[in-house]
N, C-alpha and C positions, 0 to 999 in steps of 0.2 A: 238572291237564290240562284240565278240566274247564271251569275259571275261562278259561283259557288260550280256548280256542275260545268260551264268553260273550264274554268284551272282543272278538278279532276279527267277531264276529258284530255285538255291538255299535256298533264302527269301522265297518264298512262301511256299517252303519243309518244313521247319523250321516251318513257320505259319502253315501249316495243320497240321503237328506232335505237333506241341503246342496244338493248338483248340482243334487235336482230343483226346488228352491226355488229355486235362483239364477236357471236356466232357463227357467223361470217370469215370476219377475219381469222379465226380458230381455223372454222374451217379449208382457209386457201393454204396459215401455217401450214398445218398438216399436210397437207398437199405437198407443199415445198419439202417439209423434212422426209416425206415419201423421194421424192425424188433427189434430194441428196444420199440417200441410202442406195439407187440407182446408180447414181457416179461411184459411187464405192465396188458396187458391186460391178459394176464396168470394169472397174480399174483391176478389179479381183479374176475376174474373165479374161481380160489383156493378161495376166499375169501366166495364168493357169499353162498354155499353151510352149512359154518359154521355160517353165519350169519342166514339164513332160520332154521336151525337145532337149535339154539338157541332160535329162538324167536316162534319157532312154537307152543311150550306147551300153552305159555303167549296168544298167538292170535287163540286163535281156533276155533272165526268163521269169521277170518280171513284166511282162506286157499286158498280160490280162489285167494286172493293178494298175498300170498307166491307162488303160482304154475306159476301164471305170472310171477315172477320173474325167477322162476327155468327153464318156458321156453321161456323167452326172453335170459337167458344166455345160454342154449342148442342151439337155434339158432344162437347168436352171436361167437360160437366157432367155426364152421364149417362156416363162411363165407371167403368171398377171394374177395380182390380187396380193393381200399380204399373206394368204394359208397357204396358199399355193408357192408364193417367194419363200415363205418360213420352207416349206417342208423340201422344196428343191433344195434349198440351202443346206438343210439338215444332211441332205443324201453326198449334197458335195463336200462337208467338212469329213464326215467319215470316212468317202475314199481320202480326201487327200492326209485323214490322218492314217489312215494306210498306207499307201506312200513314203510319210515321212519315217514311219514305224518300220518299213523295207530299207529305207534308203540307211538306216542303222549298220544292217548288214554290208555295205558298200562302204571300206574303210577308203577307196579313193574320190568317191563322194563327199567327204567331210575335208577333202583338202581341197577342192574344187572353188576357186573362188565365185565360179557363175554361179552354183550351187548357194553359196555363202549371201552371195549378193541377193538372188533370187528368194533365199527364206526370210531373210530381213526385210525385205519388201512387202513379202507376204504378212509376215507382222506386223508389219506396219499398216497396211490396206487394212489387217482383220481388228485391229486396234481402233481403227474411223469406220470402221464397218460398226463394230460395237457403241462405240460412241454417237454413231447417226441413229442407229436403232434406239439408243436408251434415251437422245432427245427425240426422235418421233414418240415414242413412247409416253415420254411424260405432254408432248402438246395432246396425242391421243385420249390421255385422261383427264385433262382440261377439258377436252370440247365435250368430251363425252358427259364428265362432271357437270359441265354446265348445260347440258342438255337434261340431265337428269333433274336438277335441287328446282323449286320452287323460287321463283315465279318461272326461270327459266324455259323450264319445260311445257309450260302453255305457246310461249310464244315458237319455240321449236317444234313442239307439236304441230298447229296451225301452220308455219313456217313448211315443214314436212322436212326439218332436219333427220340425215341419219346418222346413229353412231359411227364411230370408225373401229376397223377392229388392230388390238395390238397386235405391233410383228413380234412374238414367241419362237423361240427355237429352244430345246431343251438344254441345259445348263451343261449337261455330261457332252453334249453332240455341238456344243457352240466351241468349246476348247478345243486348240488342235494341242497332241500332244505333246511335252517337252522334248527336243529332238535336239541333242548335242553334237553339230558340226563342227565343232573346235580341232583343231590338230592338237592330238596328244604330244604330252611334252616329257 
């Protein structure tokens, strides 16, 4: 009988060293894929500045739209948390698809190759910017999932695991618009 209650005592040991190990390691992912969404978003903020400083000659009474953008990015670098990242973020896609929606009206704009160079880039950053987001996303709903199901959640309870919350940005405000810099032909 004896033996009997060792092995379940055992088992269980085993089970919470698993859980809490798994739970764990979720949690540090996440951590990492948070901060891979930072280098994006770095690289997005490095961008910002050369793009404004480009086009600023071309749109010159366009300034009030270049400043919005210059401080919806000053804002979104000093933010922290993911509601606070989502929603800074949300305010800088709008200006700069403002911007791109002005920069229409500037036919010497779209033969501009810094311009050219500078929105490709851009797509490209908001391409791994997406990309970083939708894998933090899915580790976020792993840990979370498994902090939630049964047995999990005892030992995260106990543990005093906390959810993470998804980075969201709305779908209409995540898109910058399609902006055709091409030299007509």
């Amino acid at each position: 009988m004896i033996y009997v209650i060792w092995f379940i005592v055992f088992i269980v040991g085993i089970f919470t060293i698993s859980t809490y190990n798994s739970l764990t390691a979720l949690r540090l992912r996440v951590q990492n894929a948070w901060q891979q969404i930072n280098v994006q978003l770095k690289r997005r903020y490095d961008l910002i500045p050369n793009l404004v400083e480009t086009v600023k000659g071309y749109m010159q009474f366009e300034q009030d739209t270049l400043q919005k953008v210059i401080d919806a990015r000053s804002k979104a670098m000093v933010t922290s948390g993911v509601a606070q990242t989502a929603e800074a973020q949300s305010a800088l896609n709008a200006s700069l698809g403002k911007v791109f929606a002005v920069m229409e009206n500037y036919p010497d704009l779209k033969s501009n190759k810094n311009v050219l160079d500078l929105q490709e880039e851009l797509a490209t950053t908001e391409n791994q910017i997406a990309f970083a987001r939708q894998y933090y996303n899915d580790l976020v709903t792993q840990y979370n999932t498994r902090q939630q199901v049964f047995p999990g959640n005892l030992i995260a309870g106990f543990f005093k695991f906390q959810p993470s919350e998804l980075f969201n940005i709305a779908e209409a405000e995540m898109v910058l618009p399609k902006v055709n810099l091409a030299l007509p032909r």
